[in-house]
Structures are given as C-alpha cells and as structure tokens.
FILODO-981939 format. One line per field, with one value per atom (N, C-alpha, C): x, y, z; residue number from 1; residue in three letters. Coordinates in steps of 0.05 Angstrom, whole numbers, plus 32768, in hexadecimal, padded with zeros to 4 digits. Example, Ala and Ser with C-alpha at 12.3 -4.5 7.8 and 13.67 -1.06 7.14 Angstrom:
residues 2
xx: (8108, 80F6, 8108, 8101, 8111, 8102)
yy: (7F8E, 7FA6, 7FBE, 7FD3, 7FEB, 8001)
zz: (809C, 809C, 809C, 808E, 808F, 809D)
pos: (1, 1, 1, 2, 2, 2)
code: (ALA, ALA, ALA, SER, SER, SER)
end
This chain:
residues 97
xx: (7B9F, 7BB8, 7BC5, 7BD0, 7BE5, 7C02, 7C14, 7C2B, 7C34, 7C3A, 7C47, 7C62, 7C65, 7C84, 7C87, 7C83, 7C8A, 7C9C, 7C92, 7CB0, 7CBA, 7CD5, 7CE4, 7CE6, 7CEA, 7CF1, 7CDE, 7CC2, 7CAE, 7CA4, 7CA4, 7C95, 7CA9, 7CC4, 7CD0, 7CD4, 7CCF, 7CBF, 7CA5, 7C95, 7C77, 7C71, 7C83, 7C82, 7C93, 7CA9, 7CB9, 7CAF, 7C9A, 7C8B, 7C78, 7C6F, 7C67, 7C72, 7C89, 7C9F, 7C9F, 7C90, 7C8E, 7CAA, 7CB7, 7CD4, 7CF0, 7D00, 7D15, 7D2F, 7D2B, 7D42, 7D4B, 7D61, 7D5E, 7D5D, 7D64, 7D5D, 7D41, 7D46, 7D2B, 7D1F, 7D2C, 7D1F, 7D15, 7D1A, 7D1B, 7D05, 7CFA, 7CDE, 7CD3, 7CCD, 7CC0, 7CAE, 7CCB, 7CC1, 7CAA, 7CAF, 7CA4, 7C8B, 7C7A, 7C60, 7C4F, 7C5F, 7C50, 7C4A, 7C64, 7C57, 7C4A, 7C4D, 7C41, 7C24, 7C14, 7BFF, 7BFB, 7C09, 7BFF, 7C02, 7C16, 7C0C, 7BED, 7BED, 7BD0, 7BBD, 7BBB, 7BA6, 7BA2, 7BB5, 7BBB, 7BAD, 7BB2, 7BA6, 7B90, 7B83, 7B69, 7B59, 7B61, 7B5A, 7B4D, 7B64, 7B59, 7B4B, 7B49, 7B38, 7B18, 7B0C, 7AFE, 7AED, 7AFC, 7AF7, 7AEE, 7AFB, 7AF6, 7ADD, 7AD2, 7ABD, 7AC1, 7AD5, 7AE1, 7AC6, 7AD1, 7AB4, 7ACC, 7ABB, 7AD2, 7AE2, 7AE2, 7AF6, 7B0C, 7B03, 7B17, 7B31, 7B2C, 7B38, 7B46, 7B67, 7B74, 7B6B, 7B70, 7B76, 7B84, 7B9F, 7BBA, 7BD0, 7BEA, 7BF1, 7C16, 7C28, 7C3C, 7C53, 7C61, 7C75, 7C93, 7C95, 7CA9, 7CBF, 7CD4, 7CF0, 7CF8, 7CF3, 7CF9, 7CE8, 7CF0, 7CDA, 7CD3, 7CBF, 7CB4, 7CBA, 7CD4, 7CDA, 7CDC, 7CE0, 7CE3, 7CF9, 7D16, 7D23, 7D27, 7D17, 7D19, 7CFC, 7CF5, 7CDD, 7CC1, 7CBF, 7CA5, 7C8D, 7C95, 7C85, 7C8D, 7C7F, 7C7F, 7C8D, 7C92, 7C9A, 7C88, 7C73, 7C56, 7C4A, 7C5D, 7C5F, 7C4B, 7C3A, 7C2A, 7C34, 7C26, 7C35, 7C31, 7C49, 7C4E, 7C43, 7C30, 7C2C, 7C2F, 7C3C, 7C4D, 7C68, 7C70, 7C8E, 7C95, 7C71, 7C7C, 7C6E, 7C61, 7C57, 7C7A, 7C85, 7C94, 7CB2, 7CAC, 7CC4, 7CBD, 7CA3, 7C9B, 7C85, 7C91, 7C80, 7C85, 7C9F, 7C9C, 7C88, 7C80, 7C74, 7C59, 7C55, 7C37, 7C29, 7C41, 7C37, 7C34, 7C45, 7C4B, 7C30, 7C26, 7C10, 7BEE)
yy: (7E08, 7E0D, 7DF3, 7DF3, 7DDC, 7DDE, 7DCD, 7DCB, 7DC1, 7DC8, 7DBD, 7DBF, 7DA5, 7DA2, 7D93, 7DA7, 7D99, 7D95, 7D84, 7D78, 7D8F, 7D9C, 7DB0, 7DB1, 7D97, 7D93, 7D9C, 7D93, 7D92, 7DAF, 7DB9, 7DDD, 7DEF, 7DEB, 7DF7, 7DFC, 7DE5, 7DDF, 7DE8, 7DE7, 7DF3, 7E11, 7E1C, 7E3B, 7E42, 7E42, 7E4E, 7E52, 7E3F, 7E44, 7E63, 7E5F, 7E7B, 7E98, 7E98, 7EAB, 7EAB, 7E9E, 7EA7, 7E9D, 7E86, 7E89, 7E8A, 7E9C, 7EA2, 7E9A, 7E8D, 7E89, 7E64, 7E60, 7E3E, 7E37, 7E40, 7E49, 7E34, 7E1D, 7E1B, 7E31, 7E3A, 7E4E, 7E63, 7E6F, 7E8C, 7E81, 7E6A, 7E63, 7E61, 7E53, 7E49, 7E6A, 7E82, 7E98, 7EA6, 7E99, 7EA5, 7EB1, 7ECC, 7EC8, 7EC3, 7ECA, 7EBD, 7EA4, 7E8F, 7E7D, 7E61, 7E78, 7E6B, 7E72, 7E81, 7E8E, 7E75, 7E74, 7E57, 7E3A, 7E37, 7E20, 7E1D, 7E2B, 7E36, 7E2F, 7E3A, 7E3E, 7E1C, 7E17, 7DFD, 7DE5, 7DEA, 7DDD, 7DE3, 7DFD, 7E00, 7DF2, 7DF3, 7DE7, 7DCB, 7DBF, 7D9D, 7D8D, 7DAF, 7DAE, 7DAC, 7DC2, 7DC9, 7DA9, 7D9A, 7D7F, 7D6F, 7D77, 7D5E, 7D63, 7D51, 7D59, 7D5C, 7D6D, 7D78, 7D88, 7D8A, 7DA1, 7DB7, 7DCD, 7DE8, 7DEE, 7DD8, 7DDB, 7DD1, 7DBB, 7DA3, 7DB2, 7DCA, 7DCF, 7DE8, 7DEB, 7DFE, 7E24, 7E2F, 7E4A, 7E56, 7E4A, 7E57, 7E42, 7E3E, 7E2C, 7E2D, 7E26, 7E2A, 7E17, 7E1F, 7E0D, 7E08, 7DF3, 7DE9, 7DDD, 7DE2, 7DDA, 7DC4, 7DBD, 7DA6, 7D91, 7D7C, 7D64, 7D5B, 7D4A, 7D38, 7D21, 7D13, 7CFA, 7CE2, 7CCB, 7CB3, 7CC5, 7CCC, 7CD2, 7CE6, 7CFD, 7D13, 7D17, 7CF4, 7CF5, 7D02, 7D10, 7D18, 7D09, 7CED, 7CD6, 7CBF, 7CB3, 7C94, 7C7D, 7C6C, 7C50, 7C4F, 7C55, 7C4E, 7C69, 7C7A, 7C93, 7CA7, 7C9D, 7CB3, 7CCB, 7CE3, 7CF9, 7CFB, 7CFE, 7D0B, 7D23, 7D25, 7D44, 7D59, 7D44, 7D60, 7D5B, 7D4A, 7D4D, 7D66, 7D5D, 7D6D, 7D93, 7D91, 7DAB, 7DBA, 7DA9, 7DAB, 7DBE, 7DB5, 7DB0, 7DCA, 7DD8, 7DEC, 7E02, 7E02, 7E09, 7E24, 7E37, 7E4F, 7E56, 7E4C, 7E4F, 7E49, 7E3B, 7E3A, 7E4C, 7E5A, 7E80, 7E84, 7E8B, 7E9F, 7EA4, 7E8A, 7E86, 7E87)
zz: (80BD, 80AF, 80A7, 809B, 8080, 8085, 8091, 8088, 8074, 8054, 8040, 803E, 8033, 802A, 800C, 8002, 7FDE, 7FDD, 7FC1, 7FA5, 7FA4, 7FA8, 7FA9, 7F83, 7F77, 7F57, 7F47, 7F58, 7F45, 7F4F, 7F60, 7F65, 7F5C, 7F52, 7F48, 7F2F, 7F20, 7F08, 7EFD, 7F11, 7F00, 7F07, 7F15, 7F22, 7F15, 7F08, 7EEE, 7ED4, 7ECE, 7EBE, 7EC0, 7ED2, 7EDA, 7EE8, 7EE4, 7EE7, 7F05, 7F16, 7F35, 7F47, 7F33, 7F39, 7F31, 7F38, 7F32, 7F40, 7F50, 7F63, 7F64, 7F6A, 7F71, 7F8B, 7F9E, 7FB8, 7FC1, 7FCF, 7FD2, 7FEB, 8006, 8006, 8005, 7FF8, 7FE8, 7FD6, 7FC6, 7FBD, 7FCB, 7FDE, 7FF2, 7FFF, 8000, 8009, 7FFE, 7FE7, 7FCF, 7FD0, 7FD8, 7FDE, 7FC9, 7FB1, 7F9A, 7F94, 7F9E, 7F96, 7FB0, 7FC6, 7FE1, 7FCE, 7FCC, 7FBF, 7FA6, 7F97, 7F7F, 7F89, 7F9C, 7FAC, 7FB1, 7FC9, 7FD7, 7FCE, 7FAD, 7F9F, 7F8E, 7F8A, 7F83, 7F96, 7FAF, 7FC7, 7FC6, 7FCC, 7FC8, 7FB0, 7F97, 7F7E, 7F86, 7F8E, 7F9E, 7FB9, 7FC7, 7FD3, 7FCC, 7FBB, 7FB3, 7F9F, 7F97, 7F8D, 7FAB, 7FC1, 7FD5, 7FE6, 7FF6, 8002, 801C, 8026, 8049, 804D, 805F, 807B, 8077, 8075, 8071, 8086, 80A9, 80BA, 80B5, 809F, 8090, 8082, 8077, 805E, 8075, 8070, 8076, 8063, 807A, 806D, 806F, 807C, 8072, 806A, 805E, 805B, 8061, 806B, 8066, 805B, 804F, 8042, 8046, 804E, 8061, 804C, 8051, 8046, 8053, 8066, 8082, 807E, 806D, 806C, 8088, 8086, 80A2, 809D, 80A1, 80A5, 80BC, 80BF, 80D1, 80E5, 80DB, 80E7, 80F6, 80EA, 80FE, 810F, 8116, 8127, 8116, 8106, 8105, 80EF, 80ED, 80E0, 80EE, 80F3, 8104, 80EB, 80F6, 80DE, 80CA, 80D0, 80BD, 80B1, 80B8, 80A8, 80A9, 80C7, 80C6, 80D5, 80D4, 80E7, 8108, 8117, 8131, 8136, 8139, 8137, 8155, 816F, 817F, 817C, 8162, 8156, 814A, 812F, 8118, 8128, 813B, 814A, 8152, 815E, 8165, 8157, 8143, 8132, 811D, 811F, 810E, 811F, 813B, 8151, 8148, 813B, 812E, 8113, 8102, 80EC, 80F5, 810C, 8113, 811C, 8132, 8141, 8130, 811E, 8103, 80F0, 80F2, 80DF, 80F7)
pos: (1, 1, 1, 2, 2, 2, 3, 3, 3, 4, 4, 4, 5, 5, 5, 6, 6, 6, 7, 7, 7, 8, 8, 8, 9, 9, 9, 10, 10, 10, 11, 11, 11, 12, 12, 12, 13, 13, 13, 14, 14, 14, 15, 15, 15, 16, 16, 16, 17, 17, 17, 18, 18, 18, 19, 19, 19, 20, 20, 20, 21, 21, 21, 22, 22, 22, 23, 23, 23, 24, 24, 24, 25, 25, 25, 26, 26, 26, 27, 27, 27, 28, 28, 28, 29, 29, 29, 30, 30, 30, 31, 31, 31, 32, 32, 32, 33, 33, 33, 34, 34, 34, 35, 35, 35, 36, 36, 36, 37, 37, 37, 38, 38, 38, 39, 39, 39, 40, 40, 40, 41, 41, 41, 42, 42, 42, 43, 43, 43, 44, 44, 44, 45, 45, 45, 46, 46, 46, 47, 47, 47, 48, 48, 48, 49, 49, 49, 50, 50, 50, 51, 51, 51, 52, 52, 52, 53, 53, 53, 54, 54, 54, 55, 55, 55, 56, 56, 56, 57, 57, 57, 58, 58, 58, 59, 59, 59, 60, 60, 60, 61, 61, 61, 62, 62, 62, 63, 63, 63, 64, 64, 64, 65, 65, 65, 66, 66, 66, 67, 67, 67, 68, 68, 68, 69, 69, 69, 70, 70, 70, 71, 71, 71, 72, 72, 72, 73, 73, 73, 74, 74, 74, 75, 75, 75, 76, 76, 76, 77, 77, 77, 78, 78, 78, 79, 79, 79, 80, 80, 80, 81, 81, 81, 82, 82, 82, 83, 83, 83, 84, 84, 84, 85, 85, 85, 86, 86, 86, 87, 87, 87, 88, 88, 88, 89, 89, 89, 90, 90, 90, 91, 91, 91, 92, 92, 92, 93, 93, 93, 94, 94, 94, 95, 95, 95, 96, 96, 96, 97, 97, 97)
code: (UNK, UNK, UNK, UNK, UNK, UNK, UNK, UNK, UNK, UNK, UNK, UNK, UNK, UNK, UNK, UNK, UNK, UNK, UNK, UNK, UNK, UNK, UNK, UNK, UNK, UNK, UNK, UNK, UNK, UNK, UNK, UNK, UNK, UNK, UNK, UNK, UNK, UNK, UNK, UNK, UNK, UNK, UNK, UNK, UNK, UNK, UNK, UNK, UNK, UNK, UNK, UNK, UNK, UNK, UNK, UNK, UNK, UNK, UNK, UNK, UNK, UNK, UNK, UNK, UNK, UNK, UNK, UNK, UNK, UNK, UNK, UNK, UNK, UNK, UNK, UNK, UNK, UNK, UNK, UNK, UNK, UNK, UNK, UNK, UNK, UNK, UNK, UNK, UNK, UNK, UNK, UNK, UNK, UNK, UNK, UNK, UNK, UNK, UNK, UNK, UNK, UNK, UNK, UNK, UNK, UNK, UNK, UNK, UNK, UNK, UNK, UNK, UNK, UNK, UNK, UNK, UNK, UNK, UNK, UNK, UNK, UNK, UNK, UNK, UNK, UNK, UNK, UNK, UNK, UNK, UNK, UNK, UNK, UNK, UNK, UNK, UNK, UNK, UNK, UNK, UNK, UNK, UNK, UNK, UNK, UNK, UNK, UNK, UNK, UNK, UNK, UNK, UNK, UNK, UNK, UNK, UNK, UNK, UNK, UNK, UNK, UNK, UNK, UNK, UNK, UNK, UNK, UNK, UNK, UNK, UNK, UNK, UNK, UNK, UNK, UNK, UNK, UNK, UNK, UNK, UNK, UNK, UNK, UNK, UNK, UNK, UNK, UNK, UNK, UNK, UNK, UNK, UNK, UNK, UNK, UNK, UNK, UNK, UNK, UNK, UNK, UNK, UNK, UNK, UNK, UNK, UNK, UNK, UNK, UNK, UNK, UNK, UNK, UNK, UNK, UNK, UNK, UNK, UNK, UNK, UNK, UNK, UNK, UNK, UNK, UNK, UNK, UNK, UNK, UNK, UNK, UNK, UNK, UNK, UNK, UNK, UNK, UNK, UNK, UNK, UNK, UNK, UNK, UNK, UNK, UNK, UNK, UNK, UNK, UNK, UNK, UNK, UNK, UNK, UNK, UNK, UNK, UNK, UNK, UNK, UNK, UNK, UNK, UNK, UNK, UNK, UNK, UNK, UNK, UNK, UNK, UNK, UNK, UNK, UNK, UNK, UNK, UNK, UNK, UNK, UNK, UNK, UNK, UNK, UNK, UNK, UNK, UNK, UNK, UNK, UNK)
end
C-alpha cells in the first residue's frame, strides 16, 4: 500500500477536466472514489514504465490531506521519511486499508 499526498492545485486541476470533480473541498476530493481510482491508475501508468518486483509496486493506495513534514516529525532534516512517525500518524487509514 501507498500513502499519497498530492498537489491539492494540480489534482484539482486535471480531475475537473474530467468531471470527477465538483467540489473545492480538498477532502471531499480526496474522498472522491473516482478520483482515488484516476490517481491509482495514474500511479499504476508509471509504474508499469519502471522496473519494480511486483512486491515493489502497491495495490492499494490512500490519499492523505496531512502532508509529511520536518515539523510534524514525519521527515527527518534530510527529508527522508519516519516511518513509525508517519505509521503513526495514519495508523487509522492503514487498518482501514
């Protein structure tokens, strides 16, 4: 599984194009199963270019409103991820998923 957190500007932008959103709400898009579904597929798209081991590549994905920043612990100075921060911090969407 995938935790994403898009350009709120830019997925709001190329999913209105395709009617999948109507709302300004980033979460109420985010809900969106439509356009959780064109993300997805979007991700998959660039997967499909890379050369991962198919344990490599997620099969579910969820999309987070809650960036991972320095400050709220879940990236180090050097910006890589915490990951029993960011576990932490999305320990519901992980059951969930």
């Amino acid at each position: 599984m995938a935790i994403v957190v898009p350009d709120f500007l830019k997925l709001k932008h190329k999913y209105k194009e395709n009617n999948a959103v109507d709302s300004n709400s980033l979460e109420s898009i985010l809900q969106n199963e439509e356009v959780c579904n064109l993300v997805f597929d979007d991700i998959r798209a660039k997967l499909k270019e890379s050369k991962l081991n198919s344990f490599e590549k997620p099969n579910r994905v969820f999309l987070a409103h809650t960036e991972m920043t320095v400050e709220n612990d879940c990236l180090t100075p050097t910006l890589k991820v915490r990951r029993n921060f960011a576990v932490r911090m999305f320990v519901k969407e992980i059951q969930d998923l």
